[in-house]
C-alpha beads as a LAMMPS data file, in Angstrom:
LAMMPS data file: protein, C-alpha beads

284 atoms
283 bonds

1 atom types
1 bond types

-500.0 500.0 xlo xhi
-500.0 500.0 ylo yhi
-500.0 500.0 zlo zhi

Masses

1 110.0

Atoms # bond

1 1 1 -101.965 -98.667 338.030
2 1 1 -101.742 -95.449 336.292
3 1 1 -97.834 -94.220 336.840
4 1 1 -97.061 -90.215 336.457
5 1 1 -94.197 -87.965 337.495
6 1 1 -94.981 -85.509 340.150
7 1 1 -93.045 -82.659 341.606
8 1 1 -94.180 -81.350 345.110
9 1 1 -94.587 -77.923 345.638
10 1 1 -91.471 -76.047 346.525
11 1 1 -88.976 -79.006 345.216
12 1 1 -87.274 -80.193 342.084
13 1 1 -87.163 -83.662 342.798
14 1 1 -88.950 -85.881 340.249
15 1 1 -91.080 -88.922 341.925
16 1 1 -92.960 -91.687 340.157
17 1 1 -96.155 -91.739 341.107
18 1 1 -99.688 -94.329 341.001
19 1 1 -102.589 -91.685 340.500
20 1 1 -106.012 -93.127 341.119
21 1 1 -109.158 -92.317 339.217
22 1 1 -110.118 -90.246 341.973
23 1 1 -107.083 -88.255 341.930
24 1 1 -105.224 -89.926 344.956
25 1 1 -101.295 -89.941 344.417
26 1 1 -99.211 -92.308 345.667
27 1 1 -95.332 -91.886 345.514
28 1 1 -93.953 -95.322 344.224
29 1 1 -89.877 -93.991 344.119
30 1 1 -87.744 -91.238 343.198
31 1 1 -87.419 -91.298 339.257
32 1 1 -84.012 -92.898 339.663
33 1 1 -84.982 -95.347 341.672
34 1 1 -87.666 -96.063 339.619
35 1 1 -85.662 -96.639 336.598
36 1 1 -83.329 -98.631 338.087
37 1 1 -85.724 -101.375 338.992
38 1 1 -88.990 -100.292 337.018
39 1 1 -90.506 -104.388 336.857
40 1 1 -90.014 -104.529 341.218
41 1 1 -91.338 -101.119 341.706
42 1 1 -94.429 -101.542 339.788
43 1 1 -94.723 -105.365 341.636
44 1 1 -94.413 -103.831 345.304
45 1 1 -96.507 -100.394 344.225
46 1 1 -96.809 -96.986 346.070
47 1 1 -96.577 -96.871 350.284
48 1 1 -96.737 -92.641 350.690
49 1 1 -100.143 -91.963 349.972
50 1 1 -100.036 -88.085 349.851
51 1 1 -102.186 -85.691 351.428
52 1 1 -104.844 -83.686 349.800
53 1 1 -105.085 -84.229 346.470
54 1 1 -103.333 -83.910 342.872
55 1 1 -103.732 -80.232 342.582
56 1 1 -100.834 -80.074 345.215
57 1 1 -98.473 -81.958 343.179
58 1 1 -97.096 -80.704 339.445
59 1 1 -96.907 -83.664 336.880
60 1 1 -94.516 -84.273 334.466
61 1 1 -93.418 -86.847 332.069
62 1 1 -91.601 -89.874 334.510
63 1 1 -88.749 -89.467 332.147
64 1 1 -85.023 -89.687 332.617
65 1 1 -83.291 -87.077 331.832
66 1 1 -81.051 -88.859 329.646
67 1 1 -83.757 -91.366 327.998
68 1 1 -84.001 -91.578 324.347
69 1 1 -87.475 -91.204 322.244
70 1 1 -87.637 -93.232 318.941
71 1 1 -90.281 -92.959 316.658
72 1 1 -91.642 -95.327 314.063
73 1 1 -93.363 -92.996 311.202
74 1 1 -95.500 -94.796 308.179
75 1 1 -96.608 -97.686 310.508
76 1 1 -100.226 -97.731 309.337
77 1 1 -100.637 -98.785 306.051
78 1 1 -103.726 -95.990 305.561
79 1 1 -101.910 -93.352 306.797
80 1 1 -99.074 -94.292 304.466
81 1 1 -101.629 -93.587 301.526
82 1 1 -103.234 -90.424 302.350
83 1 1 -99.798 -88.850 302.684
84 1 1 -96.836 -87.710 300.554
85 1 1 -95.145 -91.004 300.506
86 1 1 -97.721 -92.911 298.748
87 1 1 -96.436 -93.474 295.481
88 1 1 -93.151 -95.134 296.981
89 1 1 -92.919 -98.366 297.863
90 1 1 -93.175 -99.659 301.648
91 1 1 -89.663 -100.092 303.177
92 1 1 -89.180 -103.296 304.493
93 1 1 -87.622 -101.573 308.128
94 1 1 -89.011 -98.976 310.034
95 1 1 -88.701 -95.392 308.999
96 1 1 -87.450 -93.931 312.522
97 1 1 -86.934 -90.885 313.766
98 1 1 -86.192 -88.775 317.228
99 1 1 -87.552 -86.680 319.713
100 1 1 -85.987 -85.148 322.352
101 1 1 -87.282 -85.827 326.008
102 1 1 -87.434 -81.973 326.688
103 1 1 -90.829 -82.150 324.304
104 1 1 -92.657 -84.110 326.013
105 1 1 -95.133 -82.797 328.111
106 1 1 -98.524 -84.667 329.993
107 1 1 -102.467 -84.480 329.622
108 1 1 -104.072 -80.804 330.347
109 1 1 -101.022 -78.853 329.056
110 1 1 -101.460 -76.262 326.656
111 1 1 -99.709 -76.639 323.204
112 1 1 -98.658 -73.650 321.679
113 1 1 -97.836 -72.912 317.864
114 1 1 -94.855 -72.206 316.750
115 1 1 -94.170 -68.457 315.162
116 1 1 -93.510 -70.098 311.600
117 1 1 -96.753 -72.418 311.817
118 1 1 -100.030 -72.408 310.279
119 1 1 -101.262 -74.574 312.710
120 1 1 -100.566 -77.836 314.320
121 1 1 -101.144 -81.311 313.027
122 1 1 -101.930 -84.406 315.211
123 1 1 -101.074 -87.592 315.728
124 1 1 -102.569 -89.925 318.306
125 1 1 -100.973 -93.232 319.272
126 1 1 -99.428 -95.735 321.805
127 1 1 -95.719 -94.823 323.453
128 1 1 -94.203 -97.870 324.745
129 1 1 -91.310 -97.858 327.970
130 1 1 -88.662 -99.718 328.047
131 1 1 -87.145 -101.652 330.922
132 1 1 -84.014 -103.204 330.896
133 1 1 -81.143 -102.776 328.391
134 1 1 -81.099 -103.882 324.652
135 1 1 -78.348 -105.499 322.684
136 1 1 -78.474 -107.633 319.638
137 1 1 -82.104 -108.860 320.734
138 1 1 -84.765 -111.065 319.468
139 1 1 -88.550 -109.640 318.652
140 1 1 -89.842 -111.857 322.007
141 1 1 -87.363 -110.405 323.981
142 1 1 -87.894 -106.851 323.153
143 1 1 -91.336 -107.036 323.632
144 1 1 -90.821 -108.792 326.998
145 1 1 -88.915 -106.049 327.801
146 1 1 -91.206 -103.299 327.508
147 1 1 -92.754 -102.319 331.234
148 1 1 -96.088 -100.298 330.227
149 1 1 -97.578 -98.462 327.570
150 1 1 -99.159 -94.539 327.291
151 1 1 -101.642 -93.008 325.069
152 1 1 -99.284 -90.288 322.753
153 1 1 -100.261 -87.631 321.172
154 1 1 -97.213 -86.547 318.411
155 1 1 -98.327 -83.234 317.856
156 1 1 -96.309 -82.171 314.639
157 1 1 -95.450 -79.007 313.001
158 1 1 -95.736 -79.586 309.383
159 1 1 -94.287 -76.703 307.581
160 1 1 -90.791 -77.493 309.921
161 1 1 -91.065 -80.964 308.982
162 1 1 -91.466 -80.915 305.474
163 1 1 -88.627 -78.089 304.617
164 1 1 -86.693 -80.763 304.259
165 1 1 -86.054 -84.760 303.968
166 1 1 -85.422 -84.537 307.771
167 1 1 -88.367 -84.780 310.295
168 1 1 -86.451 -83.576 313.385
169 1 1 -87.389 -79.973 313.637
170 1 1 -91.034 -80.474 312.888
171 1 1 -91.421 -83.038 315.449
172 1 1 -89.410 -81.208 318.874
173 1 1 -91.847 -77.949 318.697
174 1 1 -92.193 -76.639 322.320
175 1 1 -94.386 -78.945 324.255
176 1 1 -95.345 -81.003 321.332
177 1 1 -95.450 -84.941 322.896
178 1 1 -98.185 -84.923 325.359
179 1 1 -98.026 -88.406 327.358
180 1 1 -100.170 -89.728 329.330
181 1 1 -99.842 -92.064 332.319
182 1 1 -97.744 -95.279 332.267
183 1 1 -99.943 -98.314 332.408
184 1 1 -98.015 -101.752 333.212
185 1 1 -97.746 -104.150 330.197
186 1 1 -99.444 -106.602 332.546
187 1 1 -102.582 -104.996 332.576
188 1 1 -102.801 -103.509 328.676
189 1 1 -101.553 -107.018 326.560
190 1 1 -100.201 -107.438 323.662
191 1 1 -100.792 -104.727 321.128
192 1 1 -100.897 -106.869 318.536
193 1 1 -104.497 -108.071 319.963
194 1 1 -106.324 -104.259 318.404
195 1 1 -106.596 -101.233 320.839
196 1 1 -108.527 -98.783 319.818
197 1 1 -107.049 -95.371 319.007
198 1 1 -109.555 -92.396 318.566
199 1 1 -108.681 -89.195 317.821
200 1 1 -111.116 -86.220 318.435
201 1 1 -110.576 -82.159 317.976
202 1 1 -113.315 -80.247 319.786
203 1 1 -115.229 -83.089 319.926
204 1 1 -114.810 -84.507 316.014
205 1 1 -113.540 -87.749 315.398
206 1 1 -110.942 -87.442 313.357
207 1 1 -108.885 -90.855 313.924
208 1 1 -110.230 -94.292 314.020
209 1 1 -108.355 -97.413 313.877
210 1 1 -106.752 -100.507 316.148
211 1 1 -102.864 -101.255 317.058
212 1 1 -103.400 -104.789 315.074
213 1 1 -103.099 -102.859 311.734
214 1 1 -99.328 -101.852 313.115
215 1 1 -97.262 -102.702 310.390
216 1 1 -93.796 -102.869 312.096
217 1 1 -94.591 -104.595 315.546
218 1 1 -93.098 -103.189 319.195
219 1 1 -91.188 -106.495 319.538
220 1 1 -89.871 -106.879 315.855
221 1 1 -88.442 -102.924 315.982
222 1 1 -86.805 -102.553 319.136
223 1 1 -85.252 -105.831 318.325
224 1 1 -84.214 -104.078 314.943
225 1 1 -83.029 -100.871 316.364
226 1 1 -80.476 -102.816 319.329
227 1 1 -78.855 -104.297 316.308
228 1 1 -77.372 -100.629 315.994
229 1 1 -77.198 -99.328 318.964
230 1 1 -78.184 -100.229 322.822
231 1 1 -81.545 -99.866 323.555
232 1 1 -81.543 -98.621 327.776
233 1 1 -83.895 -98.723 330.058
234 1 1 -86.087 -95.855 330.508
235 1 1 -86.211 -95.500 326.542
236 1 1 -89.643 -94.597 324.947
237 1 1 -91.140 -95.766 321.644
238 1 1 -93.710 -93.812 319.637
239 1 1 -95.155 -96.607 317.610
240 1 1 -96.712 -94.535 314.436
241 1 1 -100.129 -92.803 314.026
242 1 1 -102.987 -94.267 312.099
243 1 1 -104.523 -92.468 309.212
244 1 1 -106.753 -89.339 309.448
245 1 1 -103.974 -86.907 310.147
246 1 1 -105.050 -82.813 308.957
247 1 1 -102.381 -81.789 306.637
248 1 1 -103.041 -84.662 304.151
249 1 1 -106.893 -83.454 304.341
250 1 1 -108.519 -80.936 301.457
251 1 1 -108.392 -78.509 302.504
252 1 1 -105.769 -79.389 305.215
253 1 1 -106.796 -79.333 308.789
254 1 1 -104.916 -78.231 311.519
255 1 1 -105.058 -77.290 315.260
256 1 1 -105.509 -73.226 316.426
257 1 1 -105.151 -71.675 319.550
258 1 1 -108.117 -72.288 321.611
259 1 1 -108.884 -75.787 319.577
260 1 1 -108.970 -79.368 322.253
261 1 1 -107.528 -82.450 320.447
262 1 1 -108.024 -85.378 322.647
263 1 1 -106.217 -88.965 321.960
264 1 1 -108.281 -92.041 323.617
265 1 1 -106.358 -95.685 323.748
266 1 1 -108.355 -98.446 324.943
267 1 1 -107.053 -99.504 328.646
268 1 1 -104.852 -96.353 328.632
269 1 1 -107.123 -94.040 329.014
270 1 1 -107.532 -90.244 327.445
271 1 1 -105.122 -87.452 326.657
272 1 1 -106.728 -84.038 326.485
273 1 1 -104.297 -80.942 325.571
274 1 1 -105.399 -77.415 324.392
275 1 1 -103.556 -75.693 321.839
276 1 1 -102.373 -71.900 322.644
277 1 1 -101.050 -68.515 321.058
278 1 1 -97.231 -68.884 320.410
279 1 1 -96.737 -66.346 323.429
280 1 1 -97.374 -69.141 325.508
281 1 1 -94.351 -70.675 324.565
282 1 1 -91.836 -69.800 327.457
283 1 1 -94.595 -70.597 330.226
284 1 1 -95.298 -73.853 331.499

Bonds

1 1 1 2
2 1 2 3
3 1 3 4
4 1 4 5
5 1 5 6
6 1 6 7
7 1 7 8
8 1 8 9
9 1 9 10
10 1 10 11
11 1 11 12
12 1 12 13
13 1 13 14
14 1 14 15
15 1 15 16
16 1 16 17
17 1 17 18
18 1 18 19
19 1 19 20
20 1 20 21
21 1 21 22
22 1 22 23
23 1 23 24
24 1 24 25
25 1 25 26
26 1 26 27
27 1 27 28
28 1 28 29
29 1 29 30
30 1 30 31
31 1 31 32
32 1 32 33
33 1 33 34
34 1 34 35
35 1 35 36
36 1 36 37
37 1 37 38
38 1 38 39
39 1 39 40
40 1 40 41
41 1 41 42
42 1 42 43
43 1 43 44
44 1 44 45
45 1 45 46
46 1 46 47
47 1 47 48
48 1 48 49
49 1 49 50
50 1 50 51
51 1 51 52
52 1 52 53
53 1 53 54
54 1 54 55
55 1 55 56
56 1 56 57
57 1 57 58
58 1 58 59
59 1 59 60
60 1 60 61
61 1 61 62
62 1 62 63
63 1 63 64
64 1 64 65
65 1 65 66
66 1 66 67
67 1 67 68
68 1 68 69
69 1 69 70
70 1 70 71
71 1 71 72
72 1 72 73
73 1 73 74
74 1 74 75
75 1 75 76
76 1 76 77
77 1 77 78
78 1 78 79
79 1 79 80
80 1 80 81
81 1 81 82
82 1 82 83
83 1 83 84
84 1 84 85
85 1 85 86
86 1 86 87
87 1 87 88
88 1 88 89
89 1 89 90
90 1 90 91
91 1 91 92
92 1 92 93
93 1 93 94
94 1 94 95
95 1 95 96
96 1 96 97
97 1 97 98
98 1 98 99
99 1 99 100
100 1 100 101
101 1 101 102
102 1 102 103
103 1 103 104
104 1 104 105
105 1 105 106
106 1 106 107
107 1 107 108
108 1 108 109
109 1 109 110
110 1 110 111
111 1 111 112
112 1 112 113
113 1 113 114
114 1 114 115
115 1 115 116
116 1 116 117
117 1 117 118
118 1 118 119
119 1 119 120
120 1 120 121
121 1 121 122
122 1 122 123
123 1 123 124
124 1 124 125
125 1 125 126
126 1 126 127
127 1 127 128
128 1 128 129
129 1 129 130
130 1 130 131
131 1 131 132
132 1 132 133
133 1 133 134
134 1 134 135
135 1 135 136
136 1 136 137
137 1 137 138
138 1 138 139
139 1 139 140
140 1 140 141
141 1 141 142
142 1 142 143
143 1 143 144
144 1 144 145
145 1 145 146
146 1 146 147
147 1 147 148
148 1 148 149
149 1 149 150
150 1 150 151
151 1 151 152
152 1 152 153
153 1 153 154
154 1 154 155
155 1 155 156
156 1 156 157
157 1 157 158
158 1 158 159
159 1 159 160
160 1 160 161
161 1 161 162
162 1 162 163
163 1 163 164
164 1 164 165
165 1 165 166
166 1 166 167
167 1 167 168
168 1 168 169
169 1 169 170
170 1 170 171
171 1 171 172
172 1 172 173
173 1 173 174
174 1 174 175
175 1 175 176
176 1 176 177
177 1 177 178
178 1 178 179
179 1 179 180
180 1 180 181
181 1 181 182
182 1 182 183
183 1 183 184
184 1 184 185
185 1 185 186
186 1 186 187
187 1 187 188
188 1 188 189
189 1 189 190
190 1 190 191
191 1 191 192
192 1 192 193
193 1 193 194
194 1 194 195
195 1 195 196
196 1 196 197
197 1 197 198
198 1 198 199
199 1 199 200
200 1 200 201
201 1 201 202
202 1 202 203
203 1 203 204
204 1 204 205
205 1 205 206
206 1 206 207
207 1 207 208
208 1 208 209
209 1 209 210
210 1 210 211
211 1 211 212
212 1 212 213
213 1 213 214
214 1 214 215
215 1 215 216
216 1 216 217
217 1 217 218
218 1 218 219
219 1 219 220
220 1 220 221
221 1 221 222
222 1 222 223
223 1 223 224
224 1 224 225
225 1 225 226
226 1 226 227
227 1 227 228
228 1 228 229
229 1 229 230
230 1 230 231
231 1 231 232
232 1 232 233
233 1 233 234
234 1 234 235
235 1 235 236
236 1 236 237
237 1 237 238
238 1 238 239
239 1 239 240
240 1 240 241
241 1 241 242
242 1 242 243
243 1 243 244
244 1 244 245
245 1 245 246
246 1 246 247
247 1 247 248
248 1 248 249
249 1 249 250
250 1 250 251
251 1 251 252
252 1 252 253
253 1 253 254
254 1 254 255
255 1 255 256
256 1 256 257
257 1 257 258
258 1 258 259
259 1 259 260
260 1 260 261
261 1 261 262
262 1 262 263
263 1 263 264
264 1 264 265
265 1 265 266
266 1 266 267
267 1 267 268
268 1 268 269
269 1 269 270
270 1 270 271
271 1 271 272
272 1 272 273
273 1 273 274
274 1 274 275
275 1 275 276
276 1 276 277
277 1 277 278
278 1 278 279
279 1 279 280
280 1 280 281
281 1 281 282
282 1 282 283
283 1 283 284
């Protein structure tokens, strides 16, 4: 089961939808609906099988409008040394940080630069859904918790983020979090077991590594974060990059219009996303 969002031609209405290999979509539920019961609607599946094909539909993220995404940073210990936090010592909790919903965007979009950018950095790794509420959990809980998983990309402007101490701007550019497809937890496992994230841009590999070198664990930081505040259902988790990011590079290496940066995550499948003049900006 690969879930998306969809929007049918001439409507607003945001469904959750199975989408086949072949390109066959199946409407599961309305997004709401969806959320509401995410663990029963992925048990029963789709029943509207849709006619035609995908290129009738337009896909979006199948997230609610109100859902939060929280992102671990420095959760590889490689990527911790090839950056600018290498001489300080490893905190002992997650560094997090946000995004808003509103930057996320799905596989084949293009990516454009921001006016102020050199370029664009990447950062390919696993997104994790929530589904069902958080409060003062345990690590097993939290990870039981969790419905599916995505491949990520968290495509980052670096000049915004490193102005200041604050990672916020550089990380909400305009169409910046590429996700791919939900897969159910069921059929990915624990990521504590080593998927494979590879990073390529126009064909180069440029990230190599598996989930098992995770410092902070899915379980372990969700658990963590409901300590402060509720974790709800429908909430996303970016769970770090590896190392091999382009601005810690010499000379640093970033993305330009007309460059393809692809993120591959064993049993998730690949997210491909071209990058674009800033002009593009307003279009979607």
């Amino acid at each position: 089961m690969r879930l998306v969002g969809i929007e049918r031609h001439g409507t607003n209405l945001v469904e959750v939808a199975d989408l086949s290999d072949d390109g066959k979509v199946t409407v599961v539920a309305s997004l709401a609906e969806f959320w509401s019961d995410p663990a029963g609607h992925i048990a029963r599946g789709g029943t509207e099988v849709l006619s035609g094909d995908a290129h009738e539909v337009r896909f979006v993220p199948p997230v609610l409008p109100g859902a939060r995404v929280i992102c671990i940073g420095l959760n590889y210990l490689k990527h911790v040394a090839e950056g600018s936090y290498r001489s300080e010592p490893l905190p002992e909790v997650p560094t997090l940080f946000a995004r808003w919903s509103t930057s996320l965007t799905v596989d084949g979009d293009f990516i454009p630069v921001p006016s102020e950018e050199d370029g664009l950095d990447w950062e390919g790794e696993v997104m994790a859904w929530v589904g069902a509420d958080l409060v003062d959990s345990t690590s097993d809980d939290a990870l039981a918790a969790v419905i599916g998983y995505s491949t990520f990309n968290d495509i980052t402007a670096r000049r915004a983020q490193k102005v200041t101490s604050q990672w916020i701007l550089g990380k909400n550019a305009d169409r910046s979090g590429p996700v791919g497809p939900l897969v159910p937890a069921a059929e990915v496992g624990d990521l504590r077991d080593g998927l494979r994230i590879t990073t390529r841009v126009n064909g180069n590999t440029v990230q190599d590594a598996r989930t098992d070198d995770m410092v902070y664990t899915v379980g372990d930081t969700l658990a963590y974060i409901s300590r402060t505040f509720t974790v709800r259902r429908g909430d996303l988790l970016a769970t770090g990059t590896p190392s091999g990011v382009g601005y810690s590079r010499t000379p640093p290496w970033l993305l330009h219009p007309g460059d393809e940066v692809e993120v591959e995550v064993d049993r998730l499948g690949t997210l491909r996303n071209t990058i674009v003049e800033n002009s593009f900006r307003s279009k979607t």
